[in-house]
N, C-alpha and C positions, 0 to 999 in steps of 0.2 A: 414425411414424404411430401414432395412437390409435387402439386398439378400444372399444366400448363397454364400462359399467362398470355393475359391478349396484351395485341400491339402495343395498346397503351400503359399497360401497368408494367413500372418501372419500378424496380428498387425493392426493398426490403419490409417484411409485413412488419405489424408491433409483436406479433408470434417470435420471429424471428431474432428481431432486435431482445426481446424477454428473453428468449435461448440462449443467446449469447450473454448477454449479461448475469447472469445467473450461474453460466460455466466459468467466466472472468472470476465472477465473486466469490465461487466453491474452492478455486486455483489461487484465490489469496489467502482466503481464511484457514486453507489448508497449508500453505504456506508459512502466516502466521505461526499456526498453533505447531506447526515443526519447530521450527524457532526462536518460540518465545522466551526459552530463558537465553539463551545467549543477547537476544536484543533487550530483552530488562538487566542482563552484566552490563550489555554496552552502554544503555543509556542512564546506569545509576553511576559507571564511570563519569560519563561526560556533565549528568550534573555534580559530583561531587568534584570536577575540575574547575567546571565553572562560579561555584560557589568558593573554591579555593582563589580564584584569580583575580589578582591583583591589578585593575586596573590605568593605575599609575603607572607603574613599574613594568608592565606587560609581563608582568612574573608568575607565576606560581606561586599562593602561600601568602599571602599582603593584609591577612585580616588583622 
């Protein structure tokens, strides 16, 4: 709940600013934890490609 604010006080309290941040970081980690295995398949693909890639050759497969 907000009370009024005198003329001078502008902007946002540290209350506020913790409010927010603390809903950001519940809407990640919730997000996260939806997802985690599909982003641990995707990123055990992308390093098992990247340990496959052949530098040289811009190939695939060069070890």
């Amino acid at each position: 709940m907000r009370t009024a604010k005198n003329k001078n006080e502008k902007g946002y309290t540290l209350l506020e600013y913790c409010a927010g941040a603390a809903i950001v970081l519940s809407v990640v980690f919730g997000t996260l934890t939806t997802v985690k295995s599909s982003l641990t398949e995707f990123l055990s693909k992308v390093t098992s490609w990247a340990q496959d890639f052949n530098v040289t050759t811009g190939q695939p497969g060069g070890k």
